[in-house]
C-alpha angles and dihedrals in degrees: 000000000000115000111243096185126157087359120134115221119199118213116202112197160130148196113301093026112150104276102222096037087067102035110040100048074044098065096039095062092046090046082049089050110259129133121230139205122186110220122197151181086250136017124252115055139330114222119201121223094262087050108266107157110213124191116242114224100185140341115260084251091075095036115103117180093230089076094060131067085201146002131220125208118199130211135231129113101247098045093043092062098035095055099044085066095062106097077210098058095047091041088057096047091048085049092050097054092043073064100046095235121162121260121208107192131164148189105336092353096093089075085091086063102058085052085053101044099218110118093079112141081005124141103220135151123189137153111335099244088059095063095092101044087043092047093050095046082056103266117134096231120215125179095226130135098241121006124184118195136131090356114308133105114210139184132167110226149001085272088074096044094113090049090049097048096049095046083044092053087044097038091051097040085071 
């Protein structure tokens, strides 16, 4: 397994966000080495639809993508359109990609990055009912289980979850 040592993953999410889309690419990247913090709209804690509390460490407001080597974006419905409100959120994706930082995203949680306007000329898949929203915002949209390109690393759902989290630790291991 790639070595994530001394690397710093940022985590963008809020309540009702998809459970195993945020922990398991979560614990990937801390089992690779990595250290994570979970940014969101509000302080506290974030809760998944199934229940999993999460510990905020810090609103989307602090956050500045030059303190980050990646950045995760988690799925679920709720969370995906919820988080792709917030001018911060949007304001730290765009940030990550003017650095040229990688983007791990799967199932709904691509909709940031129509807000954001950075997956032009960009091979992603995600959850079906995305296609057309990622399309018209310029991705070439592909229905794969893992797909690498510009960047981002993309999946669809929490059954590929095993393929995503290894492409992510060896993605952001470069």
């Amino acid at each position: 397994m790639a070595d994530l040592a001394g690397k710093k993953i940022a985590i963008i999410s809020t309540d009702r966000f998809e459970d195993s889309e945020l922990t398991s690419p979560k614990e990937a990247v801390e089992a690779a080495g990595a250290t994570t913090d979970v940014i969101s709209t509000e302080s506290g804690e974030i809760e998944g639809k199934n229940g999993t509390k999460v510990p905020v460490s810090l609103t989307t407001a602090e956050a500045k993508a030059e303190d980050y080597d990646a950045l995760i974006l988690p799925g679920g419905t709720g969370n995906a359109d919820t988080i792709r409100t917030d001018d911060e959120a949007v304001r730290l994706v765009k940030e990550f990609r003017d650095a040229d930082k990688p983007v791990g995203v799967i199932c709904h949680g691509g909709w940031i990055l129509t807000e954001a306007d950075v997956i032009k000329n960009v091979k992603l898949t995600s959850y079906k009912s995305l296609k057309t929203d990622l399309s018209n915002a310029g991705a070439n949209w592909v229905d794969e289980e893992v797909v690498v390109d510009g960047g981002f690393i993309s999946s669809r759902t929490p059954e590929d979850l095993p393929a995503f989290n290894k492409a992510i630790v060896t993605e952001f291991a470069k």
